[in-house]
N, C-alpha and C positions, 0 to 999 in steps of 0.2 A: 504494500500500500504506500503511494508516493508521500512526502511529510506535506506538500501541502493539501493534501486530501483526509487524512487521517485523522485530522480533529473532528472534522466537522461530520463524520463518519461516528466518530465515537461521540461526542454530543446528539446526535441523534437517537442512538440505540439505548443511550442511557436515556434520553425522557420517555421514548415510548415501549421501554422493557422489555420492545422486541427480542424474542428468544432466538438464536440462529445456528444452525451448526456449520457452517461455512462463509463466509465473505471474502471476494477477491478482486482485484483492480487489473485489466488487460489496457495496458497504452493501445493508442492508435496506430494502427499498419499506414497511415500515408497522414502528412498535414490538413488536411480537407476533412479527415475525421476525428471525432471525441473518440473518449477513452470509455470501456464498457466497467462496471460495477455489478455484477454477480452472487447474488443470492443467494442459498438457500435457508431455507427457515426450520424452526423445532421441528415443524409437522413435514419437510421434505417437499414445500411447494418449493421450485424454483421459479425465479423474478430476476430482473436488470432492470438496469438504465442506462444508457447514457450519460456524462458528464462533463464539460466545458471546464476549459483548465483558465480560460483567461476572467471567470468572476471575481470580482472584490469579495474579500472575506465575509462580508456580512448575507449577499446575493449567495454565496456558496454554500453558507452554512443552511440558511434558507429554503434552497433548491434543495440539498440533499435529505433534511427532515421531510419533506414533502414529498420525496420521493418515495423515503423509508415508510412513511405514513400511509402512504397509498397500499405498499407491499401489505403493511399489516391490516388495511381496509378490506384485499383482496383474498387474503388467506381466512376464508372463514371458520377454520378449522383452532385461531391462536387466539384465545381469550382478551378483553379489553383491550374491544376495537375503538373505543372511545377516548383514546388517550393522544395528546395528554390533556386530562380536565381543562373542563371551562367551568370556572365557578359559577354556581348557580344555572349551568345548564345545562341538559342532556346532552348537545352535540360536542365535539372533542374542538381543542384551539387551532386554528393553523396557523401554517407557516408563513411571516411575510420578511423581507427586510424594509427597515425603516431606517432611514440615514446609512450610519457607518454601523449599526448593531441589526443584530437579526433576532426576530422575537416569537413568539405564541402569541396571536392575541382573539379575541373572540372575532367567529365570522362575521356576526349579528353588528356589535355594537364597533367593534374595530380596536378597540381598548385593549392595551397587551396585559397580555396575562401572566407570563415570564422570559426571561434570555431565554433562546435555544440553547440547548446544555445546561442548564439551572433549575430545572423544575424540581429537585430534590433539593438542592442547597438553599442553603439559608444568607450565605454571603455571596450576595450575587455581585460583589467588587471583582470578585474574580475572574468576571467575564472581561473588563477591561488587559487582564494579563493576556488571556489565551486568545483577545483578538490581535495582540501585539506579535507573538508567536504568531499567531500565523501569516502576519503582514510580514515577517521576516521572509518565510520560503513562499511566498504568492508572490505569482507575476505579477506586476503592476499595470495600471492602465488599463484594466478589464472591464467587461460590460457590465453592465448591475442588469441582475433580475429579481423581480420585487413580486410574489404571490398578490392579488388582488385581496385587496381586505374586506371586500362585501363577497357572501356568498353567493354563487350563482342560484339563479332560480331557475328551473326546468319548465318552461311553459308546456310542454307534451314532446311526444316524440312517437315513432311510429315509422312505420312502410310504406312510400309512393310505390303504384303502382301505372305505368304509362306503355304506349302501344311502344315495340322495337321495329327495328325494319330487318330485312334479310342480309344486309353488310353488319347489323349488330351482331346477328345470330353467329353470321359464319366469323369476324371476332372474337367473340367465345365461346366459338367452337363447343357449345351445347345442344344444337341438330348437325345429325348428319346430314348429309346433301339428298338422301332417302326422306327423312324426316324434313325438311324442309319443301320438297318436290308434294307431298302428301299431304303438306298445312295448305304449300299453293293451291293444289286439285281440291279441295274441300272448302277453300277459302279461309281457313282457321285465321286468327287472330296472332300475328306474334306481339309477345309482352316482356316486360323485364320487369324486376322491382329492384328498392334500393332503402336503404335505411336512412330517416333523419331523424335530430334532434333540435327544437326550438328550446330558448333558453336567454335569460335577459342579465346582463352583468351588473346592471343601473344606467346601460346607455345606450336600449331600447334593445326591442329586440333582433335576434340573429338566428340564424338559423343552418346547422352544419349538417350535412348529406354524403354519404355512404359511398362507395364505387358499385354500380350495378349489378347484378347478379345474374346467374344465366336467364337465357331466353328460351321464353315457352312456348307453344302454339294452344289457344284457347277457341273452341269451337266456338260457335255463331250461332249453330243449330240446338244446340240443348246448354243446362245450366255450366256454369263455369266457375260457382261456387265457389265448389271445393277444392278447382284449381288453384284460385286466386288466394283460400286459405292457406294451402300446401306450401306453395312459392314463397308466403309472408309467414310461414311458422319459424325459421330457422331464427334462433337468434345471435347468430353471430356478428352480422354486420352492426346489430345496436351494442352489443357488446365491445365491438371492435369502436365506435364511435365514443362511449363512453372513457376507452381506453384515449382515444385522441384527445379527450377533454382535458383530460389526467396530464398526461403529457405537454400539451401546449398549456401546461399551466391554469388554466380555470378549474377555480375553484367550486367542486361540486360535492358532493357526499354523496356516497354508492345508494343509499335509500332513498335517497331523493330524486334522483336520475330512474331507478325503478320503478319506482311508488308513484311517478309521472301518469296522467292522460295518454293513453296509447291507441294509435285510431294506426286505419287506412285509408290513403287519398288515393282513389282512381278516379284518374281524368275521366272527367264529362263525358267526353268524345267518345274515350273506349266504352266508358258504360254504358252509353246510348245503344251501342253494336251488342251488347252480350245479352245474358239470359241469365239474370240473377234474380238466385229464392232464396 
């Protein structure tokens, strides 16, 4: 583990008690890449991240709890997922940098709750030392990344469903040139779906969407139902989206991205054409 990464590794593990039976650091094979952080936890989930070597200590310290935090959000298997405390509330504090210190502070009100790395101590003077140390072995002149201090809200999320054409199909290569010839003769309908998530940071709302998923052919002449059901049961691409969240930094909580309004949107147009009971 490189010394300027190391602190802020171990101030992490120590607020949120994460158990782990492995952690390891792989530098980058070419400049153009970060350095990979590798996981594994008590229960045998394996997790990474990602990690940028040019943050300022407080952005660094920040980024990594939040990353660590996530791990322990997604392992449902490692007790007190809610950490580390927000006084007075059930949800857990995250992670933001604010100035030159990286904190806990509640999602709600924004109010820090403690240094990162302090949640047990009681002399939190000591955070001034170990930002010092680590300003020693950190590159200078880095970016700052700052967790948003309002919690996102999830306004819904769910499945589009929209007509494809026959160059989608044969891009993902989901009909054969047999099945496609026989959607032609019949007149079937090709479709694709895709995964989005609506969601508001406090500066309106936005909305993130999936990479499409294979293409179908849906009859004309009888229901289409249960195709349309079939197509939109998987849930990996809203899984994979909630990961995106994670990752690009918005702040979300796994229940709350769940626990969302979940519909599906089929264009107008195709619905007009189908046969839905």
């Amino acid at each position: 583990m490189p010394t300027w990464l190391r602190p802020a590794i171990e101030a992490g593990l120590s607020d949120l008690g994460l158990a782990i039976r492995s952690i390891r650091y792989d530098a980058p094979t070419s400049p153009a890449e970060y350095g990979m952080v590798s996981v594994v936890t008590q229960t045998g989930d394996h997790s990474g991240f990602s990690v940028p070597d040019d943050y300022e200590p407080s952005a660094l310290y920040a980024f990594v709890a939040d990353r660590l935090q996530a791990i322990l959000f997604e392992d449902e298997d490692v007790p007190g997922q809610s950490l580390p405390a927000c006084p007075g509330h059930t949800h857990p504090a995250l992670a933001a940098s604010l100035g030159d210190q990286a904190w806990w502070i509640c999602p709600t009100t924004a109010q820090p709750v403690s240094l990162i790395g302090q949640v047990n101590a009681t002399d939190l003077a000591r955070c001034d030392d170990r930002f010092s140390r680590a300003e020693e072995a950190f590159p200078a002149n880095g970016s700052v990344y700052a967790v948003s201090a309002v919690q996102a809200r999830i306004l819904g999320r769910g499945v589009i469903v929209e007509e494809a054409s026959e160059e989608d199909a044969e891009q993902s290569r989901s009909l054969s040139p047999m099945d496609l010839r026989t959607a032609r003769e019949e007149s079937a309908v090709l479709v694709r779906a895709y995964a989005f998530v609506d969601f508001d940071r406090g500066d309106g709302p936005r909305r993130w969407t999936g990479t499409p998923q294979s293409v179908i052919a849906l009859p004309v002449n009888a229901s289409a139902t249960t195709a349309i059901l079939d197509l939109v049961a998987s849930p990996a691409q809203v899984n994979d989206l909630y990961a995106d969240l994670r990752e690009s930094g918005v702040p979300v909580r796994r229940f709350d991205f769940y626990a969302a309004p979940s519909r599906i949107e089929l264009d107008p147009t195709l619905a007009s054409r189908l046969i839905l009971d």
